[in-house]
Short mmCIF file of the C-alpha atoms (twelve columns), coordinates in Angstrom:
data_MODEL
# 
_entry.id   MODEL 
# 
loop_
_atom_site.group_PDB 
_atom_site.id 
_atom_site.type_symbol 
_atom_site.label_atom_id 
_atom_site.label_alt_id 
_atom_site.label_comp_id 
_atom_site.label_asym_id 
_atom_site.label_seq_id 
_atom_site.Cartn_x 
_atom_site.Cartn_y 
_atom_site.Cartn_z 
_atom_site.pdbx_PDB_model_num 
ATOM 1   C CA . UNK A 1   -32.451 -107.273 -116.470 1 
ATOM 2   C CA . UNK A 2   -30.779 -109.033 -113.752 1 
ATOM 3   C CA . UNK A 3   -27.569 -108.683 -115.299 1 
ATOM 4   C CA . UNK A 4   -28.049 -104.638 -115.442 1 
ATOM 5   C CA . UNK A 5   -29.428 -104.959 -111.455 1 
ATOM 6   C CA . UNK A 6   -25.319 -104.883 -110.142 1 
ATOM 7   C CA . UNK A 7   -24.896 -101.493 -112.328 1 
ATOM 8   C CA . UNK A 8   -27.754 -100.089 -111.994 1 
ATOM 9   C CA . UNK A 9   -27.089 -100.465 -108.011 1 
ATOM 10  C CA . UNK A 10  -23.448 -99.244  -108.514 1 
ATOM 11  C CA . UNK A 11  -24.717 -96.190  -110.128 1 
ATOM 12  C CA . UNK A 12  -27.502 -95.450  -107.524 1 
ATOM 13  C CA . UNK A 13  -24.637 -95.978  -104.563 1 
ATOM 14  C CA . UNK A 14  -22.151 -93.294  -106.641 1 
ATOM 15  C CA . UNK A 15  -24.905 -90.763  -106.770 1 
ATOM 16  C CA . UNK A 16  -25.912 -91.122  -103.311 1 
ATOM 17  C CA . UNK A 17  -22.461 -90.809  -101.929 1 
ATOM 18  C CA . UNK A 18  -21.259 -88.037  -104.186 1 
ATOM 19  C CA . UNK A 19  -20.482 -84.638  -102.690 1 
ATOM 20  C CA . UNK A 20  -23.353 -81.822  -104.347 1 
ATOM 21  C CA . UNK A 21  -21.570 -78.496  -104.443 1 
ATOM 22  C CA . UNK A 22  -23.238 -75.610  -102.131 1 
ATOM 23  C CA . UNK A 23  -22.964 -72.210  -103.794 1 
ATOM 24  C CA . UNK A 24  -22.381 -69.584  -101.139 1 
ATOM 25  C CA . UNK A 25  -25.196 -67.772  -99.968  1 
ATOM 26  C CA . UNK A 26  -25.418 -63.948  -101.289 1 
ATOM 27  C CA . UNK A 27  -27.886 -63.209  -98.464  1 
ATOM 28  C CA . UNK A 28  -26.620 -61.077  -96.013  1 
ATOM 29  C CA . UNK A 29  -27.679 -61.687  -92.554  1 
ATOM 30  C CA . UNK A 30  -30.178 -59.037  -91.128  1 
ATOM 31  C CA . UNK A 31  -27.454 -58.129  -88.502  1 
ATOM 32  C CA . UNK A 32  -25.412 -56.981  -91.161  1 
ATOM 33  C CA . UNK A 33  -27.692 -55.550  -93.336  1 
ATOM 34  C CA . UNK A 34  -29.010 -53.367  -90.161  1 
ATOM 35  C CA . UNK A 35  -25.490 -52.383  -89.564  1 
ATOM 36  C CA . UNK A 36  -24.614 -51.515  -92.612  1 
ATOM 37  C CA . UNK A 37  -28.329 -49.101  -93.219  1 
ATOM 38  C CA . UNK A 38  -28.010 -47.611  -89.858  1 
ATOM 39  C CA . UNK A 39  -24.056 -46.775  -91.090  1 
ATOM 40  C CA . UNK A 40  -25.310 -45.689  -94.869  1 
ATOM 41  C CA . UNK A 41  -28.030 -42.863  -93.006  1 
ATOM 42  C CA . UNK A 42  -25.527 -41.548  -90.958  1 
ATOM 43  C CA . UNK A 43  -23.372 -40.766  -94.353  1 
ATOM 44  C CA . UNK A 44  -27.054 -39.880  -95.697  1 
ATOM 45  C CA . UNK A 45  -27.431 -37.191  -92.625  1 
ATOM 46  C CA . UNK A 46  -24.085 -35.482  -93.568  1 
ATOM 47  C CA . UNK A 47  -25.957 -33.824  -96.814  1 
ATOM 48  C CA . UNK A 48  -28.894 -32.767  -94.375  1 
ATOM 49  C CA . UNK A 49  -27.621 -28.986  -93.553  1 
ATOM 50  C CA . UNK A 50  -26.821 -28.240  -97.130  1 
ATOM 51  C CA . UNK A 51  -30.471 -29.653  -97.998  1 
ATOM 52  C CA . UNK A 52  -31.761 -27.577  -95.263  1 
ATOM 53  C CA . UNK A 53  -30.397 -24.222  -96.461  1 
ATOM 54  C CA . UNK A 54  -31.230 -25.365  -100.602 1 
ATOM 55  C CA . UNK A 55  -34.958 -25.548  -99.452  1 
ATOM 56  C CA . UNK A 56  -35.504 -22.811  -97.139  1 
ATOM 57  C CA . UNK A 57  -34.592 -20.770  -99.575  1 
ATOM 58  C CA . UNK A 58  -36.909 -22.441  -101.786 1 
ATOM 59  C CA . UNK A 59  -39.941 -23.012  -100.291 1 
ATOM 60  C CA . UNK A 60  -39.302 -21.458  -96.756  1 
ATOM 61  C CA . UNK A 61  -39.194 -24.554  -94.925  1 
ATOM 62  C CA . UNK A 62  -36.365 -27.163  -95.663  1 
ATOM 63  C CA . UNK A 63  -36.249 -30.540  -95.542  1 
ATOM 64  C CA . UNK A 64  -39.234 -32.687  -93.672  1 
ATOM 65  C CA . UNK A 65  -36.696 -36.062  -93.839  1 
ATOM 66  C CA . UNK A 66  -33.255 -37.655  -94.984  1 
ATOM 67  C CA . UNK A 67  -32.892 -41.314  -94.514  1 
ATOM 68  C CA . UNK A 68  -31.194 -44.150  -96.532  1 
ATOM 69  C CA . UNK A 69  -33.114 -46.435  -98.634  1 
ATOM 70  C CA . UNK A 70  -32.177 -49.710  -99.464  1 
ATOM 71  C CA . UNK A 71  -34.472 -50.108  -102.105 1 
ATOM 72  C CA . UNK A 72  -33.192 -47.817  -103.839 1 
ATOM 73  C CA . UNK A 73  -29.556 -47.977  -102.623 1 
ATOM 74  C CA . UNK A 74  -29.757 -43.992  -102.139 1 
ATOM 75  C CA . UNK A 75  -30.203 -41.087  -99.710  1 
ATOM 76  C CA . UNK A 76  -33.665 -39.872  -100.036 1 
ATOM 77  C CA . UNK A 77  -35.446 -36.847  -98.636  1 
ATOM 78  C CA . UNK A 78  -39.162 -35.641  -98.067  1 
ATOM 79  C CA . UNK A 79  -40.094 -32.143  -98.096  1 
ATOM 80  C CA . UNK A 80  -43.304 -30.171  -97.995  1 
ATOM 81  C CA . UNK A 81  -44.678 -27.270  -100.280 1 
ATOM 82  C CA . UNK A 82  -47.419 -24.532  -99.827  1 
ATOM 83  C CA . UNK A 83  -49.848 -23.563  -97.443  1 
ATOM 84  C CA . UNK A 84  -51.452 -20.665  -98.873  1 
ATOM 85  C CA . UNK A 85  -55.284 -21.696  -99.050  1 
ATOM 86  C CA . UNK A 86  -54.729 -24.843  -97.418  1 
ATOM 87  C CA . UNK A 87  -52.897 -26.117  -100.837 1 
ATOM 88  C CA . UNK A 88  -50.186 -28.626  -99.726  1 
ATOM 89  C CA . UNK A 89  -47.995 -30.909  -101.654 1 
ATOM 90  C CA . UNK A 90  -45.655 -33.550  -100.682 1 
ATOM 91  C CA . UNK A 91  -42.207 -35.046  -102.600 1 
ATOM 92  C CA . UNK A 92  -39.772 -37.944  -102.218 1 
ATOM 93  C CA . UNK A 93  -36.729 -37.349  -103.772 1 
ATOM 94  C CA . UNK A 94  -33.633 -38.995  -104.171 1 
ATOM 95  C CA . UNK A 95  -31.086 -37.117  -103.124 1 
ATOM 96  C CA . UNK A 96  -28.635 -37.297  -105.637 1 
ATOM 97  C CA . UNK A 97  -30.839 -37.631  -108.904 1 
ATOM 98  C CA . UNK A 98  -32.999 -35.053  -107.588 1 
ATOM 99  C CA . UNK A 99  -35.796 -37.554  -108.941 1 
ATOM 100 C CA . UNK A 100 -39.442 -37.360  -107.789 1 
ATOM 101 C CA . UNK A 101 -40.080 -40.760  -106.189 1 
ATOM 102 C CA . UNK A 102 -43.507 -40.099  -104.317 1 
ATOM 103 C CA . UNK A 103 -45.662 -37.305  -104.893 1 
ATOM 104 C CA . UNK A 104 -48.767 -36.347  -103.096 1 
ATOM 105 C CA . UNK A 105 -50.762 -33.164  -103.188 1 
ATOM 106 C CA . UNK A 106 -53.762 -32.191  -100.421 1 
ATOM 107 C CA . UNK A 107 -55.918 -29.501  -98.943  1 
ATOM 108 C CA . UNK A 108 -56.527 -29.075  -95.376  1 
ATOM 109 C CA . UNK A 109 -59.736 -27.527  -95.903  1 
ATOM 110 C CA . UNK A 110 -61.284 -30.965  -97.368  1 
ATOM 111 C CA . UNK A 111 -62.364 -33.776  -95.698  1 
ATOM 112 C CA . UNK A 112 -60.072 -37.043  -97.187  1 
ATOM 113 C CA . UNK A 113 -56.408 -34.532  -96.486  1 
ATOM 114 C CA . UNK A 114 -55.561 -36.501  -93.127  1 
ATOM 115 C CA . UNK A 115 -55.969 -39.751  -95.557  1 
ATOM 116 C CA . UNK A 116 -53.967 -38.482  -98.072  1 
ATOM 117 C CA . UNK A 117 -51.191 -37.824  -95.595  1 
ATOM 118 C CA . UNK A 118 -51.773 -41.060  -94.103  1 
ATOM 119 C CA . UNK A 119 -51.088 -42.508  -97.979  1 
ATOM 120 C CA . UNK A 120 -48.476 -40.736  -98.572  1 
ATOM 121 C CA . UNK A 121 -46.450 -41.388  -95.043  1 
ATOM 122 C CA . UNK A 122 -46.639 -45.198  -96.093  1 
ATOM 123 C CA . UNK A 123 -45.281 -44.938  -99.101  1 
ATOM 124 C CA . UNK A 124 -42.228 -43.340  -97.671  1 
ATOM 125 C CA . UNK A 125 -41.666 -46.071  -95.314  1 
ATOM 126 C CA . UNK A 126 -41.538 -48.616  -97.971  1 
ATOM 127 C CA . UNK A 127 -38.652 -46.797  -98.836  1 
ATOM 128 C CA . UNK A 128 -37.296 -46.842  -95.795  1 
ATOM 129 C CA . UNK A 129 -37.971 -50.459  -94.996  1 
# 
């Protein structure tokens, strides 16, 4: 053993002193990341008068919102159908899929509709977070 102690103690002193490699982070800092979101809805909000005029004629309203989503690396949009008999229903779409993300549907005439708004507002800011 005590002739292994001077090698042993070599090898301990090499791995100690030897340089570890540091991958660079992929993370970007939330500086950035704000930048570059705030930059990405402003490209998002260029689409916005063309959506407006695609769902007026539709459903006589247009478009409730257009923001960009980083979770979904897209421009998404919320709009709002109906009104006759209270009858409403909500959609998140992504804007260039056309894609149903979120759907709620509620009537104003029932008690829970104010929670169902409530639900369905969250879920759009995850999307926006």
């Amino acid at each position: 053993m005590q002739k292994f102690l001077p090698t042993i103690l070599a090898i301990l002193l090499l791995t100690a002193c030897a340089q570890t490699s540091v991958e660079p982070s992929n993370e970007i800092s939330k500086e950035d990341q704000t930048t570059d979101n705030f930059e990405r809805n402003l490209e998002c909000q260029k689409f916005k008068e063309d959506l407006q005029e695609e769902f007026l004629e539709i459903n006589g309203r247009g478009v409730d919102g257009l923001f960009f989503s980083s979770k979904t690396n897209s421009c998404l949009f919320t709009i709002t159908l109906g009104g006759m008999g209270g009858d409403y229903q909500e959609f998140l779409y992504d804007f260039f899929t056309r894609e149903v993300l979120e759907f709620s549907n509620y009537n104003t005439t029932r008690k829970n509709f104010e929670e169902k708004i409530i639900m369905f507002d969250n879920k759009v800011a995850e999307y926006q977070n």
